[in-house]
C-alpha positions as protocol buffer text, in pm:
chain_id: "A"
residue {
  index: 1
  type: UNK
  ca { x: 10566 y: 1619 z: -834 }
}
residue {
  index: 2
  type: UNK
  ca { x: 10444 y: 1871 z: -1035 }
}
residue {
  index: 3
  type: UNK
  ca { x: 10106 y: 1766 z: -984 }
}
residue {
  index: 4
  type: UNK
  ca { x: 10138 y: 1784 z: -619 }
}
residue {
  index: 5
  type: UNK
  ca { x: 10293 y: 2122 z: -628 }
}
residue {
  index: 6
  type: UNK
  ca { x: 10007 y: 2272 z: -821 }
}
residue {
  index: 7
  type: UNK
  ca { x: 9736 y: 2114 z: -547 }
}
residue {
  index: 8
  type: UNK
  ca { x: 9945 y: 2300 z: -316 }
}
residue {
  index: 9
  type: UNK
  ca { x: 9957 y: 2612 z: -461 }
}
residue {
  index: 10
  type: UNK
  ca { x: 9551 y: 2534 z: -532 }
}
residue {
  index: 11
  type: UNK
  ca { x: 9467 y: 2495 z: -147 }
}
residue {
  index: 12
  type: UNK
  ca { x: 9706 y: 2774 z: -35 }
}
residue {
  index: 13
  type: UNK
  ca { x: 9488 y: 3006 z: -274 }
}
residue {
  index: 14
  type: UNK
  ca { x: 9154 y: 2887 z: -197 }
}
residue {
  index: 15
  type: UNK
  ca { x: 9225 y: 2920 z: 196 }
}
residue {
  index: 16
  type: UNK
  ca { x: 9301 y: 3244 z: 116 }
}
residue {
  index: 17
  type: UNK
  ca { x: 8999 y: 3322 z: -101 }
}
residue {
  index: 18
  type: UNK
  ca { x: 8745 y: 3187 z: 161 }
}
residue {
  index: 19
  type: UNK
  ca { x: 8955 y: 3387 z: 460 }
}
residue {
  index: 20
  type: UNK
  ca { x: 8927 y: 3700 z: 340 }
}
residue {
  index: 21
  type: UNK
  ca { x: 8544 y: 3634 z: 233 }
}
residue {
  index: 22
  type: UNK
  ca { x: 8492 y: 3540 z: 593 }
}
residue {
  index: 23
  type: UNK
  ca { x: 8657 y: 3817 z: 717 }
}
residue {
  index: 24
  type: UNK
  ca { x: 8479 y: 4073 z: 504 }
}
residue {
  index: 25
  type: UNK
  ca { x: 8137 y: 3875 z: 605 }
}
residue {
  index: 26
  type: UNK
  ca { x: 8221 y: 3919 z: 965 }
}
residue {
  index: 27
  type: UNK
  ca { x: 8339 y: 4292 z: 941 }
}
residue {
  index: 28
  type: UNK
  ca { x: 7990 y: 4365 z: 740 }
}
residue {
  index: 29
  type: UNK
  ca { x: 7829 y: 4155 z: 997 }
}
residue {
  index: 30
  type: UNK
  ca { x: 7989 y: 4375 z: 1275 }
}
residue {
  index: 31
  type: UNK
  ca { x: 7910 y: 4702 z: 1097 }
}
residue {
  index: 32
  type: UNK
  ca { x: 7560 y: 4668 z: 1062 }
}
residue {
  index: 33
  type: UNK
  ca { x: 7512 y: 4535 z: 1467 }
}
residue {
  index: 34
  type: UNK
  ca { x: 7689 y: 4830 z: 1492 }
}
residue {
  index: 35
  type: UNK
  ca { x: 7443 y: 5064 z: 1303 }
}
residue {
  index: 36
  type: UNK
  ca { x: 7173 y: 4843 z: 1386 }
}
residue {
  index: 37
  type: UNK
  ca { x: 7290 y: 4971 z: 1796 }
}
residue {
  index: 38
  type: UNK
  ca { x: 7302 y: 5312 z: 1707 }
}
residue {
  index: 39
  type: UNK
  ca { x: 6957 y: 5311 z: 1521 }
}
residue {
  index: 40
  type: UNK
  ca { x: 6765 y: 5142 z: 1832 }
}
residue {
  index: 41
  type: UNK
  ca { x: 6955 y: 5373 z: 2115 }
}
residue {
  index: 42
  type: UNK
  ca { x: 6688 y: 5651 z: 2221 }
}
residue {
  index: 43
  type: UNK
  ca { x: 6819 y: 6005 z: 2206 }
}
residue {
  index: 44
  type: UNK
  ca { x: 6851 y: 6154 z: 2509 }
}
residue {
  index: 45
  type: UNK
  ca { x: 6587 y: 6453 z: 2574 }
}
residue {
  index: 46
  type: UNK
  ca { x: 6654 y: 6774 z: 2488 }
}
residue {
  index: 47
  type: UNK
  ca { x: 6520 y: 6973 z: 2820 }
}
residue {
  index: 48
  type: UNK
  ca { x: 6522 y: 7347 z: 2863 }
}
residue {
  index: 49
  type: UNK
  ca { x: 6407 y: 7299 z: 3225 }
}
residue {
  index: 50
  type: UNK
  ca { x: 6338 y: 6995 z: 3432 }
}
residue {
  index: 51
  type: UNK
  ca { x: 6006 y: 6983 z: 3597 }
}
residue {
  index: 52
  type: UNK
  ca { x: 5861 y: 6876 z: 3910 }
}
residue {
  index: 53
  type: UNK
  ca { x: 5548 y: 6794 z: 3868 }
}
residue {
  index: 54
  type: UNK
  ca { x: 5255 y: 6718 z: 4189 }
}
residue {
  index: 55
  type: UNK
  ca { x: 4915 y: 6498 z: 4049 }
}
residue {
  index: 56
  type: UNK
  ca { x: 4615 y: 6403 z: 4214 }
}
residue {
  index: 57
  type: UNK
  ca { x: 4316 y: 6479 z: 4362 }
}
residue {
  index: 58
  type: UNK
  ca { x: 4170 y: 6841 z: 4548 }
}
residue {
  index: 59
  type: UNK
  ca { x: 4400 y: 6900 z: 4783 }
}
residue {
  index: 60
  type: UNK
  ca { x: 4661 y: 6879 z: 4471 }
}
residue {
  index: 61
  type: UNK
  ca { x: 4664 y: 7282 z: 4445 }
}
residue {
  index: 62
  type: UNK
  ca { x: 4705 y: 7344 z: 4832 }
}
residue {
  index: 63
  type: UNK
  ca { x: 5030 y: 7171 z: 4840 }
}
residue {
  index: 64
  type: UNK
  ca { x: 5135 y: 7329 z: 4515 }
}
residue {
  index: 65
  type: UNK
  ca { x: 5044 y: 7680 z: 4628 }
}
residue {
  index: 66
  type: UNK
  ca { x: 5279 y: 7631 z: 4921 }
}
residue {
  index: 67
  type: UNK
  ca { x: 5588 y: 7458 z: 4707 }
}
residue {
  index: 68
  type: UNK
  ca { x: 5853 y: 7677 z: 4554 }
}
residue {
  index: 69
  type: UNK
  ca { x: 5958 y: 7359 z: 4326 }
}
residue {
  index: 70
  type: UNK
  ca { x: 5652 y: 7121 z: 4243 }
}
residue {
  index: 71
  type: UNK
  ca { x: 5368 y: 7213 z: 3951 }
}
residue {
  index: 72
  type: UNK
  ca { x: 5065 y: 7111 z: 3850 }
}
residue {
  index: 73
  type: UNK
  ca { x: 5048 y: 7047 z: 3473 }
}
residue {
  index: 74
  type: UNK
  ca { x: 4792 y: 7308 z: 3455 }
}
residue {
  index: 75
  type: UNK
  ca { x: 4635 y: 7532 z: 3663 }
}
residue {
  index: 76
  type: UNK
  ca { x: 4291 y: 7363 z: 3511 }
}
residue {
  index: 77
  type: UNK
  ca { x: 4183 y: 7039 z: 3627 }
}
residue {
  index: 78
  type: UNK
  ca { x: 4118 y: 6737 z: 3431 }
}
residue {
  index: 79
  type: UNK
  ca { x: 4266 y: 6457 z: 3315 }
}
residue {
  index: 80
  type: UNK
  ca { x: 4531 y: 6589 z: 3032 }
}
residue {
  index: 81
  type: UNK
  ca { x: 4667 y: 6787 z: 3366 }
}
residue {
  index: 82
  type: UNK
  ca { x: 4674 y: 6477 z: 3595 }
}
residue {
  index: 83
  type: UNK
  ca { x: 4466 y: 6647 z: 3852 }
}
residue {
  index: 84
  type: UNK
  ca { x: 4094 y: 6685 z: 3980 }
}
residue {
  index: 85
  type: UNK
  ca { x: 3875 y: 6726 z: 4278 }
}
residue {
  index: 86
  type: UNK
  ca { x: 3642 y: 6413 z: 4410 }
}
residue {
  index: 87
  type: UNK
  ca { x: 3847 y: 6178 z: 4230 }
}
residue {
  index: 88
  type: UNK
  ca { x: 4045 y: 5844 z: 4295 }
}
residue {
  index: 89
  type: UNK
  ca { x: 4326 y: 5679 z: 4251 }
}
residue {
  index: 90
  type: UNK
  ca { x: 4209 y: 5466 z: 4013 }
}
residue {
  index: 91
  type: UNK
  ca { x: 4041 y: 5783 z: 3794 }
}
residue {
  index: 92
  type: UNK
  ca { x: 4465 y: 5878 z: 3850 }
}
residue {
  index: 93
  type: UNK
  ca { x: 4560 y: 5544 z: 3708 }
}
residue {
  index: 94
  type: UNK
  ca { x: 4290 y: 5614 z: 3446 }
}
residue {
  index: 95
  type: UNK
  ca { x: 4506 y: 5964 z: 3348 }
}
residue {
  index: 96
  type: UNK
  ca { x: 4845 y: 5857 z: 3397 }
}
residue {
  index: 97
  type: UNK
  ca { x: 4722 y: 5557 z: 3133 }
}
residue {
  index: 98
  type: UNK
  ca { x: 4642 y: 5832 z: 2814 }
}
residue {
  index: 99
  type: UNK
  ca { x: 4901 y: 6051 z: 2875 }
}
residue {
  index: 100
  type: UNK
  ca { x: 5231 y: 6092 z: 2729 }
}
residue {
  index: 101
  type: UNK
  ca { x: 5593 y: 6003 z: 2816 }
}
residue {
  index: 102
  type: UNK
  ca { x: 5809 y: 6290 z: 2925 }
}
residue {
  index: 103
  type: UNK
  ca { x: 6166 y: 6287 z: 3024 }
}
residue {
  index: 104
  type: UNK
  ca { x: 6208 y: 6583 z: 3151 }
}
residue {
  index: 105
  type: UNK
  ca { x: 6005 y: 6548 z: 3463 }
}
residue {
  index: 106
  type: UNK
  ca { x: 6256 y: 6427 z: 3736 }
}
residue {
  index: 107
  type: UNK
  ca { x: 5997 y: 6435 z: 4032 }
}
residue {
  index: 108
  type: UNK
  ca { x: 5679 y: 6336 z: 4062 }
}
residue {
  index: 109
  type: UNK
  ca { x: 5486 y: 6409 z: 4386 }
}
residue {
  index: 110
  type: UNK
  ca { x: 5098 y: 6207 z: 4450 }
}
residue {
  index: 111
  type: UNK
  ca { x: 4859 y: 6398 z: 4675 }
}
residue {
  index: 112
  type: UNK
  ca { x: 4596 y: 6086 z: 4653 }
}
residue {
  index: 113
  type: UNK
  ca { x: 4397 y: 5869 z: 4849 }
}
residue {
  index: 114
  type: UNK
  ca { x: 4153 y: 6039 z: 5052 }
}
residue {
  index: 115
  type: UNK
  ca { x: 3869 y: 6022 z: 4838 }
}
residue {
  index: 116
  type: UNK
  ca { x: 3909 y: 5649 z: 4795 }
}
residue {
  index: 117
  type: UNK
  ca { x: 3881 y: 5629 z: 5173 }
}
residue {
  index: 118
  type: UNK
  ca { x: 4232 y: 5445 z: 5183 }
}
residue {
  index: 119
  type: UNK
  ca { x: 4071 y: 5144 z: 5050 }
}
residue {
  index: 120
  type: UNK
  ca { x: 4291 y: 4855 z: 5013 }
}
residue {
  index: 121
  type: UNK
  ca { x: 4187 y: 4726 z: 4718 }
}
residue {
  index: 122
  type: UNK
  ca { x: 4331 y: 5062 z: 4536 }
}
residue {
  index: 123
  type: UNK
  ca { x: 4650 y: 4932 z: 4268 }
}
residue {
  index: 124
  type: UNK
  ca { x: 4891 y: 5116 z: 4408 }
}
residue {
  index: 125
  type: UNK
  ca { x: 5150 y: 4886 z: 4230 }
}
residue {
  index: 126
  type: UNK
  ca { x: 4997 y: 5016 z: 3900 }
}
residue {
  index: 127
  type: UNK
  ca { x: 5000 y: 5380 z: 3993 }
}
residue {
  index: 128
  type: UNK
  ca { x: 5354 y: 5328 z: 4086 }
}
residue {
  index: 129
  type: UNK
  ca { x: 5458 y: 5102 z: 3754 }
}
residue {
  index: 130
  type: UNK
  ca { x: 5270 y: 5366 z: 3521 }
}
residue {
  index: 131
  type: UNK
  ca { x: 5406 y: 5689 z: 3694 }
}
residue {
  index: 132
  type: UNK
  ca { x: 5786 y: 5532 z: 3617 }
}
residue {
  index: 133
  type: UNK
  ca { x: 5679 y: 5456 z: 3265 }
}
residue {
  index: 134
  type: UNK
  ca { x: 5577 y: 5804 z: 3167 }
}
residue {
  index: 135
  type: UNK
  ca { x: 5841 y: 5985 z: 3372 }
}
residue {
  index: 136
  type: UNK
  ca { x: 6158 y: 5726 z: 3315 }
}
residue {
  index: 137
  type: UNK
  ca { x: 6402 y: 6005 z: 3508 }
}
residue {
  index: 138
  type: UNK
  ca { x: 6165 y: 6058 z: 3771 }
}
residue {
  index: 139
  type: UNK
  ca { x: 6185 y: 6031 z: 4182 }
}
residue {
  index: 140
  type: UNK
  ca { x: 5872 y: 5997 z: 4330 }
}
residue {
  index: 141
  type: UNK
  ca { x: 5703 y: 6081 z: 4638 }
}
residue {
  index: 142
  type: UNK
  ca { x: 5345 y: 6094 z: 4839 }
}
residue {
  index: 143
  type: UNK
  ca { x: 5146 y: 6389 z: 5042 }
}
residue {
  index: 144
  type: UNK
  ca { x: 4965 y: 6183 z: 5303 }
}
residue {
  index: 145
  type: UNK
  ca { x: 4590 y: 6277 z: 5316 }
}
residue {
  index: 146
  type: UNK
  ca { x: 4296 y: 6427 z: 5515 }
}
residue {
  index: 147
  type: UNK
  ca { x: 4110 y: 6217 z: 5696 }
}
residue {
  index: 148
  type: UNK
  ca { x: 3791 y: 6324 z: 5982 }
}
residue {
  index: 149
  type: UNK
  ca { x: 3510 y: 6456 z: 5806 }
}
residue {
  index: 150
  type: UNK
  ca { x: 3310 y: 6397 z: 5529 }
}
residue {
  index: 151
  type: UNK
  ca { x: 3293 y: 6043 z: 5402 }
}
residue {
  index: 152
  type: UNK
  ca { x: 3611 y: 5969 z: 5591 }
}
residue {
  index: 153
  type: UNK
  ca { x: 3472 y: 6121 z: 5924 }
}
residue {
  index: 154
  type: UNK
  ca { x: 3557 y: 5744 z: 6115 }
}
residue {
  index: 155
  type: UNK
  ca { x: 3920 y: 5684 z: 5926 }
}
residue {
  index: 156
  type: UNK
  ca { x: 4172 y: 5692 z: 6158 }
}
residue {
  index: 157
  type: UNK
  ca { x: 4524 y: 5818 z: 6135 }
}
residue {
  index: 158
  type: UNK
  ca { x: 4631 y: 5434 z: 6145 }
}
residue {
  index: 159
  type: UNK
  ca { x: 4480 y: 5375 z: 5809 }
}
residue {
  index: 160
  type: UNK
  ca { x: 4626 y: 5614 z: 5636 }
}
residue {
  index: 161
  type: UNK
  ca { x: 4973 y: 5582 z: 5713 }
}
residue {
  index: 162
  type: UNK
  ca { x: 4930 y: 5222 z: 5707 }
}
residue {
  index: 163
  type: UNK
  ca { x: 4746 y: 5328 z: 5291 }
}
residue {
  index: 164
  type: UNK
  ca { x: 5102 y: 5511 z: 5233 }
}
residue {
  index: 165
  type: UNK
  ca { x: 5332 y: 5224 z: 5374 }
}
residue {
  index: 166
  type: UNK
  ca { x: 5275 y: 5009 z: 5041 }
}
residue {
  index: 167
  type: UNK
  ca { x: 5335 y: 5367 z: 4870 }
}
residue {
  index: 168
  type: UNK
  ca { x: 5704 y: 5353 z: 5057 }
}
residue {
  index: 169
  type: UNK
  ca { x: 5723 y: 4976 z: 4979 }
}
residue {
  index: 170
  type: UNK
  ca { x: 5727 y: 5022 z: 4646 }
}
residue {
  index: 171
  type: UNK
  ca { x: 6067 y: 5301 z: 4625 }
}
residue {
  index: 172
  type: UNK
  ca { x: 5823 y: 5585 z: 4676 }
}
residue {
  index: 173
  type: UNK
  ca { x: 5950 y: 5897 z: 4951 }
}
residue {
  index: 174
  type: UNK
  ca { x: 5671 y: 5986 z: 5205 }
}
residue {
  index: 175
  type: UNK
  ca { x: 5628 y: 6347 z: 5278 }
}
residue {
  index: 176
  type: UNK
  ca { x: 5557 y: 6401 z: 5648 }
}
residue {
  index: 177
  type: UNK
  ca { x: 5340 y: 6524 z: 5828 }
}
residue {
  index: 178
  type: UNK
  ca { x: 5021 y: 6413 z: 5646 }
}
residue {
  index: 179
  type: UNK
  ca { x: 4742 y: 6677 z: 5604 }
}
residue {
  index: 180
  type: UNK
  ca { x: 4550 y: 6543 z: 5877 }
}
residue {
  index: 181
  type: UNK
  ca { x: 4207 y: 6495 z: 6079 }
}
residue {
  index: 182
  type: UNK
  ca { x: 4135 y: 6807 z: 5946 }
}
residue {
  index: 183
  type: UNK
  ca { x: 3806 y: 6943 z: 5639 }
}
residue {
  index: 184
  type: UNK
  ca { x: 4132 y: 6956 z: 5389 }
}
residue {
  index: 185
  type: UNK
  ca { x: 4007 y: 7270 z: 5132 }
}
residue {
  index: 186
  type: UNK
  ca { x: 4123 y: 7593 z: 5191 }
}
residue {
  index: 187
  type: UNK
  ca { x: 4489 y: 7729 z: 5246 }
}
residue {
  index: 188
  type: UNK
  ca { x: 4540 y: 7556 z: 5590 }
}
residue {
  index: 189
  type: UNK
  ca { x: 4847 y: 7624 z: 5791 }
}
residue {
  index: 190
  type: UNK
  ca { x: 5002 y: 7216 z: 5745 }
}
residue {
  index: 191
  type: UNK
  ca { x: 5023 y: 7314 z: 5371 }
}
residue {
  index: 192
  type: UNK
  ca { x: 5312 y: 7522 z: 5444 }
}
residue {
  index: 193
  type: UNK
  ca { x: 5491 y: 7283 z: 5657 }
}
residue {
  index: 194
  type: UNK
  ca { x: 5411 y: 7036 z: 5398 }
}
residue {
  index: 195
  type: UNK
  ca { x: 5532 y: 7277 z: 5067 }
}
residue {
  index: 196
  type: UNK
  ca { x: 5824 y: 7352 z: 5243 }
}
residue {
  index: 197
  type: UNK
  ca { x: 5930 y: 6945 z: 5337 }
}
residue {
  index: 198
  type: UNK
  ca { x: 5864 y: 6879 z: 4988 }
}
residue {
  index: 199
  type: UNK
  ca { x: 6081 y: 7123 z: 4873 }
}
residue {
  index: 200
  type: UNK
  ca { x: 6397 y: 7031 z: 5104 }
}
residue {
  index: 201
  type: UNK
  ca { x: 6338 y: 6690 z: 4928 }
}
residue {
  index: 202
  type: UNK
  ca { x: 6390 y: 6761 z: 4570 }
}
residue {
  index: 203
  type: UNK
  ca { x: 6644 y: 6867 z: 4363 }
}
């Protein structure tokens, strides 16, 4: 009997021991998931202004002089400010690819295409993918180009909205009217209808 009572009072002790170890295992185990959470969470950014930014190619500072709301990076071309004349949208893709991540930019606008000549083999799904990845919180949308002279004297209008359809495919807003069958460098009069669409548009 008194053997029996003893292994009782044995059992009831260990299952005691080996609850609260448990318990303090799985509290310790909860605590550091918990810090482990807080330690992988980004912090949000810290913006004094957001920005609405417009990338591209030439006709990039046309649509910007006529915006009240969208920038250029910089006012001087290359590719640290996302922007240059005679280029593509792969020498975009090319830009977008070494630059940096920045939350604060909450639109993004393209003005590219034309000197590309619409070509469908241009990744516009990468353009797309990459522009989300270094501007998480942005919206983004697409100037339609020029089209009539140059090397893209014998594009049609056709082409070029049908170039801007996988643009809208892929969540981006078009901006209408295009720029048009028109030599596209100089501070034509559709920049202004343009500037002022785009700026209805974004918040």
């Amino acid at each position: 009997m008194k053997y029996t009572l003893y292994s009782y009072i044995f059992l009831i002790l260990t299952f005691c021991f080996l609850s609260f170890v448990l318990n303090k295992e799985s509290v310790n185990e909860t605590t550091i998931k918990i810090e482990f959470q807080k330690d992988t969470i980004p912090p949000k950014p810290v913006c004094d202004s957001v920005k609405h930014i417009i990338i591209g190619d030439s006709q990039t500072p046309f649509v910007d002089n006529q915006s009240t709301k969208v920038n250029r990076v910089s006012t001087t071309s290359g590719m640290s400010s996302l922007w240059q004349g005679g280029k593509s949208l792969s020498w975009l893709v090319q830009a977008l690819e070494g630059y940096k991540v920045d939350s604060c930019v909450v639109s993004v606008v393209f003005c590219i295409g034309t000197n590309g000549g619409y070509s469908s083999k241009d990744n516009v799904e990468k353009l797309v993918s990459l522009t989300t990845q270094k501007f998480p919180n942005s919206k983004l949308y697409a100037v339609q180009g020029s089209w009539g002279w140059g090397g893209i004297k014998d594009v049609t209008e056709t082409k070029v909205r049908t170039y801007y359809k996988r643009f809208e495919n892929l969540g981006v807003t078009i901006i209408e009217p295009p720029i048009g069958r028109i030599e596209p460098h100089g501070n034509k009069p559709i920049y202004k209808t343009i500037g002022r669409n785009i700026d209805s548009l974004i918040h």
